[in-house]
N, CA, C and O atoms as a GROMACS GRO file, in nm:
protein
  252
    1UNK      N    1  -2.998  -1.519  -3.384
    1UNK     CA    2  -2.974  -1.613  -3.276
    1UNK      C    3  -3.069  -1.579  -3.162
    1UNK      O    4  -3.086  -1.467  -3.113
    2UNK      N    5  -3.123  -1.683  -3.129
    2UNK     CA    6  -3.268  -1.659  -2.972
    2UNK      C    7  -3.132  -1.610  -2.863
    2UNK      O    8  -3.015  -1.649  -2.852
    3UNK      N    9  -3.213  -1.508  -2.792
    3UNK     CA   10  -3.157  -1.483  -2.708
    3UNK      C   11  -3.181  -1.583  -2.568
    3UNK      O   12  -3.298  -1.618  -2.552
    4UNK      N   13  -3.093  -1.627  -2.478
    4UNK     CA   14  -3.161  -1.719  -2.348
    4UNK      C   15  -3.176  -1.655  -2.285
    4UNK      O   16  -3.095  -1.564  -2.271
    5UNK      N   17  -3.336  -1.669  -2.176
    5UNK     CA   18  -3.368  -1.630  -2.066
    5UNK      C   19  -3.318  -1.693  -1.943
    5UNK      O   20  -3.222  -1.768  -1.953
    6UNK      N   21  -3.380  -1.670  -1.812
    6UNK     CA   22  -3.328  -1.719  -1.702
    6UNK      C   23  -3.362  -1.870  -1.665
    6UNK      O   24  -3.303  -1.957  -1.601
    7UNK      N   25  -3.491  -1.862  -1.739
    7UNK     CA   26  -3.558  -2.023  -1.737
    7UNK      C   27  -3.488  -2.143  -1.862
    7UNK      O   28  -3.483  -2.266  -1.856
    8UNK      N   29  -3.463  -2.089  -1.923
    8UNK     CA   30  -3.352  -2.188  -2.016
    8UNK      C   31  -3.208  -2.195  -1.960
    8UNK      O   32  -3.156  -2.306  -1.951
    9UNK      N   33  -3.148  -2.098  -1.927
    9UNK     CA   34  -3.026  -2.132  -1.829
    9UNK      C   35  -3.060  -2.162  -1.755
    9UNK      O   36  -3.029  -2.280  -1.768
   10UNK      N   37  -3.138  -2.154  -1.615
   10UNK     CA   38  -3.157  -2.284  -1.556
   10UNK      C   39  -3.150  -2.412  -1.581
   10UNK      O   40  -3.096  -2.492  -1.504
   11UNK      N   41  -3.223  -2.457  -1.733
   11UNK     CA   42  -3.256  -2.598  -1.730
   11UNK      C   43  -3.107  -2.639  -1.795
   11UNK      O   44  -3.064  -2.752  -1.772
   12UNK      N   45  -3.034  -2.554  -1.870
   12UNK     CA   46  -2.959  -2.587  -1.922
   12UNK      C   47  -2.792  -2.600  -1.807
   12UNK      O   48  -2.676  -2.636  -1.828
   13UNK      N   49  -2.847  -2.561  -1.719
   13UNK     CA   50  -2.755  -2.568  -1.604
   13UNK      C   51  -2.777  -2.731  -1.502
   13UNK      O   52  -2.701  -2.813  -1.451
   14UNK      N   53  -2.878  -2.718  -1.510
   14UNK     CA   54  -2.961  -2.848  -1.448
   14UNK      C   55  -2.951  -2.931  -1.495
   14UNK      O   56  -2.999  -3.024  -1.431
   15UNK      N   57  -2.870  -2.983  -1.676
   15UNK     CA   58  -2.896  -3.085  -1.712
   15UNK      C   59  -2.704  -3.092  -1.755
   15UNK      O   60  -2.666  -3.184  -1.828
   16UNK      N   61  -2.611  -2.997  -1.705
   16UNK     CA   62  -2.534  -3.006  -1.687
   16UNK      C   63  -2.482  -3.116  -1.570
   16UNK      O   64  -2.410  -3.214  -1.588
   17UNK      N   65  -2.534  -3.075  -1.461
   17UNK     CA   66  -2.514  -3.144  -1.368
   17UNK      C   67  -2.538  -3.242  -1.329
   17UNK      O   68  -2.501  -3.286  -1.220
   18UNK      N   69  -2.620  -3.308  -1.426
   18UNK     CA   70  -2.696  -3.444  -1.387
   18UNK      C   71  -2.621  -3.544  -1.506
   18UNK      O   72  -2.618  -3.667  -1.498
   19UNK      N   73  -2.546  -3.443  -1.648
   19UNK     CA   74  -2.459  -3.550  -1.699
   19UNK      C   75  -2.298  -3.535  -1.640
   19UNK      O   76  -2.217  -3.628  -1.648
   20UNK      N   77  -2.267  -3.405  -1.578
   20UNK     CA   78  -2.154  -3.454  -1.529
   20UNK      C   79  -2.134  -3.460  -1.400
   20UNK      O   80  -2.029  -3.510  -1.358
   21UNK      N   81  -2.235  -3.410  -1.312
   21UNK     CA   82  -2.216  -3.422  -1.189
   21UNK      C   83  -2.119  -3.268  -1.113
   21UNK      O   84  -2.030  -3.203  -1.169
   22UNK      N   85  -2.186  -3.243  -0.945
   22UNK     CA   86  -2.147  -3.148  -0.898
   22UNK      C   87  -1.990  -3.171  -0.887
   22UNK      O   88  -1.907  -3.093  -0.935
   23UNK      N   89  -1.962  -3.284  -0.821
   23UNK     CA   90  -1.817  -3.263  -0.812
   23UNK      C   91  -1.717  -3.246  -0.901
   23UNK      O   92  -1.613  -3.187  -0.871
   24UNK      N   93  -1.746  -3.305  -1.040
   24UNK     CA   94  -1.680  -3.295  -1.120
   24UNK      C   95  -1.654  -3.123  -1.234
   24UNK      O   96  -1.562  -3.080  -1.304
   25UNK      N   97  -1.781  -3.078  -1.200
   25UNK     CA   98  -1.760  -2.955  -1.217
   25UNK      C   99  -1.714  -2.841  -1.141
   25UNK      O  100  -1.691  -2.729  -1.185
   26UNK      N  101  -1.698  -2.899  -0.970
   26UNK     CA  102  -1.681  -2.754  -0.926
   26UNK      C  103  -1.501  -2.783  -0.954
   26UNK      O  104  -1.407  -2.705  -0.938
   27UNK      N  105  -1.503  -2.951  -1.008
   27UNK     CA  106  -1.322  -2.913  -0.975
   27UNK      C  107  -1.287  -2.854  -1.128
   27UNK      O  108  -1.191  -2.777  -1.139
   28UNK      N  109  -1.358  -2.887  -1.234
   28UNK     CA  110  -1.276  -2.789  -1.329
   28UNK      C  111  -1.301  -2.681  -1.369
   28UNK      O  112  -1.269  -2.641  -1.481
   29UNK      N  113  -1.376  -2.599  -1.263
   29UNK     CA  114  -1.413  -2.466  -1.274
   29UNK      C  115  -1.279  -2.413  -1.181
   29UNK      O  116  -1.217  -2.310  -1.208
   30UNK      N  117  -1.250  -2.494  -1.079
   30UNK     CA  118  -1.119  -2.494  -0.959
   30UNK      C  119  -0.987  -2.459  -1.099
   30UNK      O  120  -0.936  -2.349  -1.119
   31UNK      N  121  -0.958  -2.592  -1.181
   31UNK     CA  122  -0.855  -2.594  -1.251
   31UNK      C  123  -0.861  -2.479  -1.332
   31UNK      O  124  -0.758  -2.412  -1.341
   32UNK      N  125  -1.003  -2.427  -1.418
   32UNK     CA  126  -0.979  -2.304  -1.462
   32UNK      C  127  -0.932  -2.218  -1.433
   32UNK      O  128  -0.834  -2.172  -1.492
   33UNK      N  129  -1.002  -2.150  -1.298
   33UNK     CA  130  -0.986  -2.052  -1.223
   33UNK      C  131  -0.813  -2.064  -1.214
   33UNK      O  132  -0.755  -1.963  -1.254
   34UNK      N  133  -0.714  -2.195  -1.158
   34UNK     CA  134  -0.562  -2.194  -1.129
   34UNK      C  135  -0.513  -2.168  -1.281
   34UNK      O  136  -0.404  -2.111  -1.277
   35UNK      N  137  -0.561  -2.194  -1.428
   35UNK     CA  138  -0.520  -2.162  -1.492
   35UNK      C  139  -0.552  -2.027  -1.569
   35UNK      O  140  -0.477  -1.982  -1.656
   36UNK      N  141  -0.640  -1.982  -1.538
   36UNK     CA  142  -0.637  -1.819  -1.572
   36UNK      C  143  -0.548  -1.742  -1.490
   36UNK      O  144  -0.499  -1.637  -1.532
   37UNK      N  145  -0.518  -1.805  -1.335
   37UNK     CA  146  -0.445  -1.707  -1.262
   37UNK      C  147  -0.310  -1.727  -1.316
   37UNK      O  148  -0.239  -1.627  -1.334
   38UNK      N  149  -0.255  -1.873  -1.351
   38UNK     CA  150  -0.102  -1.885  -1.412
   38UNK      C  151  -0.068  -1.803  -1.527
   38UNK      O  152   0.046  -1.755  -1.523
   39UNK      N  153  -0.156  -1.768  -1.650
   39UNK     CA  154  -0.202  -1.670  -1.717
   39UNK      C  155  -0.126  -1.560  -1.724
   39UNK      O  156  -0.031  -1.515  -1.788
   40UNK      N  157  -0.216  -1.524  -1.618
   40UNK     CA  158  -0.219  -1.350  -1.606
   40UNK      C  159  -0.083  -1.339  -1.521
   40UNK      O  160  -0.022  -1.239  -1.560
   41UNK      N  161  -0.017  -1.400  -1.427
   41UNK     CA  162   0.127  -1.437  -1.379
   41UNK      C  163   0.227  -1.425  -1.470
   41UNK      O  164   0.336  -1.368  -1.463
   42UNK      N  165   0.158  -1.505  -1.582
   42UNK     CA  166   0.274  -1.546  -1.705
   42UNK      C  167   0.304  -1.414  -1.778
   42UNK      O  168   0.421  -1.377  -1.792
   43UNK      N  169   0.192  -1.335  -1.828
   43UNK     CA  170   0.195  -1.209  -1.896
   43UNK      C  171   0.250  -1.129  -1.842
   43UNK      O  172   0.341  -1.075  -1.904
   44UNK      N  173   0.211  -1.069  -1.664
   44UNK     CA  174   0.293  -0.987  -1.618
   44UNK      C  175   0.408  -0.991  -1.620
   44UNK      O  176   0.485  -0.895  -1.631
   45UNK      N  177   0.444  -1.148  -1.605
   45UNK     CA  178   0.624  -1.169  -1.589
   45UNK      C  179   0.666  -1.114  -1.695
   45UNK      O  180   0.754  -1.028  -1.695
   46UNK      N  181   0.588  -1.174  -1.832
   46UNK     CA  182   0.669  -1.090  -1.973
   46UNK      C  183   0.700  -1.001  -1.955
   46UNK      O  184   0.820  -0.973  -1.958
   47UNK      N  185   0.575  -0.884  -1.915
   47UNK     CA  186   0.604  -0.756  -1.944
   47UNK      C  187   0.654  -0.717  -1.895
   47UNK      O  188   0.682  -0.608  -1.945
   48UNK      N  189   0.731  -0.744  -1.739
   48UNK     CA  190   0.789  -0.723  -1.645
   48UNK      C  191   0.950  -0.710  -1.680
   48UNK      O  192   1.032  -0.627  -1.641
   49UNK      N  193   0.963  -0.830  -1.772
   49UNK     CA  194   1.054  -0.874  -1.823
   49UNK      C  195   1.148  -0.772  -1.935
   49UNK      O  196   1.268  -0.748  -1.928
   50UNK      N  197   1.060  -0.727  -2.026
   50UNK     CA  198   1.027  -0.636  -2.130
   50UNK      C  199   1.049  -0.509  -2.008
   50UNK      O  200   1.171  -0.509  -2.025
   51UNK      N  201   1.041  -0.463  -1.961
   51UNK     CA  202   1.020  -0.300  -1.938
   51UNK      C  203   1.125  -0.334  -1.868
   51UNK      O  204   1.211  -0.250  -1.890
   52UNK      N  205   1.187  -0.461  -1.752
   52UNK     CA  206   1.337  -0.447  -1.766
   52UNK      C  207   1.433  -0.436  -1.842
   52UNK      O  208   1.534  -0.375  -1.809
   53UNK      N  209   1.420  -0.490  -1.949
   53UNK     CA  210   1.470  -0.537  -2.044
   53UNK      C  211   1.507  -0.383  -2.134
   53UNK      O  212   1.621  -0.349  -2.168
   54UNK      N  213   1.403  -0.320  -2.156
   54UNK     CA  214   1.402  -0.205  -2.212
   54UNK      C  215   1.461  -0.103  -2.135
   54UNK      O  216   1.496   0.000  -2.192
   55UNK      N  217   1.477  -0.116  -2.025
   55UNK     CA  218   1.546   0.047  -1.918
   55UNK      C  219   1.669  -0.050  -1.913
   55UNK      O  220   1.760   0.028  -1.940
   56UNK      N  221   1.718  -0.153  -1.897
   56UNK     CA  222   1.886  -0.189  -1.897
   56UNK      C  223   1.880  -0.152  -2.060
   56UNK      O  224   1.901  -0.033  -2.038
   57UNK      N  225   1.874  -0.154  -2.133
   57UNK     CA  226   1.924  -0.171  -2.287
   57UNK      C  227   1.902   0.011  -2.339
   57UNK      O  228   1.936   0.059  -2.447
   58UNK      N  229   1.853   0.065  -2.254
   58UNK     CA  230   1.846   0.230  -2.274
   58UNK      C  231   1.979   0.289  -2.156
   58UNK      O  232   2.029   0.401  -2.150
   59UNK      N  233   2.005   0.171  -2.077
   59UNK     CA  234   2.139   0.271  -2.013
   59UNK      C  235   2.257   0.193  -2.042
   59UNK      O  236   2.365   0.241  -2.008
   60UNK      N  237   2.254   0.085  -2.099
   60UNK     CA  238   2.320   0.072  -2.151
   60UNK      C  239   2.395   0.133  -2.287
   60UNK      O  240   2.515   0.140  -2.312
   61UNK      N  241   2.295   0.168  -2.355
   61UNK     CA  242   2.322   0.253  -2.497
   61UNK      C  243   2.393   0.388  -2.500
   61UNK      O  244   2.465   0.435  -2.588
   62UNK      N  245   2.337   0.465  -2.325
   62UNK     CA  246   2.416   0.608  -2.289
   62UNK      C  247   2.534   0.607  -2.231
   62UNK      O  248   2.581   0.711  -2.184
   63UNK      N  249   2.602   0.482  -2.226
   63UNK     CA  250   2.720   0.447  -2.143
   63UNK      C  251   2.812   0.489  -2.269
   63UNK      O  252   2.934   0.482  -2.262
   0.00000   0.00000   0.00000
């Protein structure tokens, strides 16, 4: 596989924008960005969830 230089990402950035346009990309780079952060929210909660989950169900068991 060719590796890309800086002058092909350029153009290939440049011809991004001219089929979809600036605004339309900075907003779903926006929506990405809110959905990687819901994400990583979502996972912590699991695990959050889980390591409560696991210390009530360990004192519960010594009762």
């Amino acid at each position: 596989m060719p590796h890309l230089g800086g002058a092909e990402l350029i153009i290939i950035l440049v011809i991004v924008i001219i089929l979809f346009g600036g605004g339309r990309i900075a907003r779903l780079g926006g929506e990405l960005g809110t959905a990687i952060k819901e994400f990583r929210r979502g996972v912590s909660d699991s695990e959050k969830k889980d390591k409560d989950a696991a210390v009530t169900g360990g004192e519960q068991s010594q009762s």
